[in-house]
ROBA-557293 format. One record per residue (C-alpha): residue in one letter; x, y, z. Coordinates in pm, 1 decimal. Layout:
<nodes>
(node "A" (X Y Z))
...
</nodes>
This chain:
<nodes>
(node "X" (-16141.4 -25228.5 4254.0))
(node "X" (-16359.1 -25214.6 4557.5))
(node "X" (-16258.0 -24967.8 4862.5))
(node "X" (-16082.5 -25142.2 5134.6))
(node "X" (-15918.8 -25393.8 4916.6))
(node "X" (-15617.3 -25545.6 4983.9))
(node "X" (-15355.4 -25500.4 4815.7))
(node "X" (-15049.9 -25617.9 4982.4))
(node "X" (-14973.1 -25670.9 5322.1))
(node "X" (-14577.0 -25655.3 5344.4))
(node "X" (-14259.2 -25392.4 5228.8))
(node "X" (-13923.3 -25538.4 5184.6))
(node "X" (-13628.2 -25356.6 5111.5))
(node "X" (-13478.2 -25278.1 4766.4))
(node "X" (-13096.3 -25198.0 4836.7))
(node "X" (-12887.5 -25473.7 4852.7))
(node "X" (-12793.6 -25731.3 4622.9))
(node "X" (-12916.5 -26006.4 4420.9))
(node "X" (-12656.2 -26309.8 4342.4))
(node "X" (-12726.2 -26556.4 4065.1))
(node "X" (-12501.0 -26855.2 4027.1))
(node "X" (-12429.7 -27177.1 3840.9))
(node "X" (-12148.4 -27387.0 3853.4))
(node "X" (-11844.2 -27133.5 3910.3))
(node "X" (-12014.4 -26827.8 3720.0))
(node "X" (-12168.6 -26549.2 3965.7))
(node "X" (-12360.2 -26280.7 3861.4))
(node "X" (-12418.9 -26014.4 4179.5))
(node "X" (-12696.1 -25750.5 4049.8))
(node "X" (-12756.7 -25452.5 4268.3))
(node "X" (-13135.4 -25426.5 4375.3))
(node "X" (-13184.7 -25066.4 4372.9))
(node "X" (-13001.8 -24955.8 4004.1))
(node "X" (-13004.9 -25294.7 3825.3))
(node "X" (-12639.6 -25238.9 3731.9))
(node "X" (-12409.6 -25556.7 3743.6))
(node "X" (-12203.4 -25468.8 4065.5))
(node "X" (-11976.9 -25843.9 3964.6))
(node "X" (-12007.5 -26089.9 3725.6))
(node "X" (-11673.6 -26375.3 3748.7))
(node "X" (-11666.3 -26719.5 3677.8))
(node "X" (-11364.3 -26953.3 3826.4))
(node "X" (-11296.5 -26680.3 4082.5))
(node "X" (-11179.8 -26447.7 3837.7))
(node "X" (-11349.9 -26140.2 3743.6))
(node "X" (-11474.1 -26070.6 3461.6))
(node "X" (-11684.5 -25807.5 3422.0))
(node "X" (-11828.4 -25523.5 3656.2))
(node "X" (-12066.0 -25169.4 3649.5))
(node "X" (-12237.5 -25258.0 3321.0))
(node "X" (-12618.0 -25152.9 3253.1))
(node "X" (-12851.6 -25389.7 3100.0))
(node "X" (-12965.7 -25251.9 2698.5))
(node "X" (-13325.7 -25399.1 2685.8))
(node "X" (-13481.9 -25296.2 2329.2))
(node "X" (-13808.0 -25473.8 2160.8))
(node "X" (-13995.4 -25404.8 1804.5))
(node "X" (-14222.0 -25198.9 1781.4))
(node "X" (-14534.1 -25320.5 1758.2))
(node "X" (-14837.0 -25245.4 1541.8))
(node "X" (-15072.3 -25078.5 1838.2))
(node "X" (-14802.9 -24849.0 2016.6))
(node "X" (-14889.8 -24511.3 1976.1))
(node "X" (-14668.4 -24302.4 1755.4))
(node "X" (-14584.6 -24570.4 1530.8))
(node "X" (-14330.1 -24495.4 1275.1))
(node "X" (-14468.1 -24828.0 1016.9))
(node "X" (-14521.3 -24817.2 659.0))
(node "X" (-14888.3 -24873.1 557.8))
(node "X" (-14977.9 -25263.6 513.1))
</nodes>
């Protein structure tokens, strides 16, 4: 990339909260962990503090690869 590009011309702020909702679910995600500060549906509660568990294969080209020959 060339000097002087541009890259981006803005900052926002992380902290906070980010509220999905459909129908009478609401999911409220906090921007700066990524833990799930609420998630209720009809007004009730019914979850809260819980961490996303993202897993994926492993894949042929990561490094380290654990795979029996082909």
């Amino acid at each position: 990339m060339a000097g002087g590009t541009l890259l981006g011309f803005e900052q926002f702020a992380l902290g906070g909260t980010i509220t999905l909702a459909a129908g009478q679910a609401q999911l409220d995600i906090d921007r700066a962990t990524g833990l799930i500060r609420r998630y209720a549906a009809d007004g009730r509660r019914l979850a809260s503090g819980a961490a996303p568990h993202v897993w994926r294969a492993v894949a042929d080209n990561d490094p380290g690869k654990m795979l029996a020959p082909a």
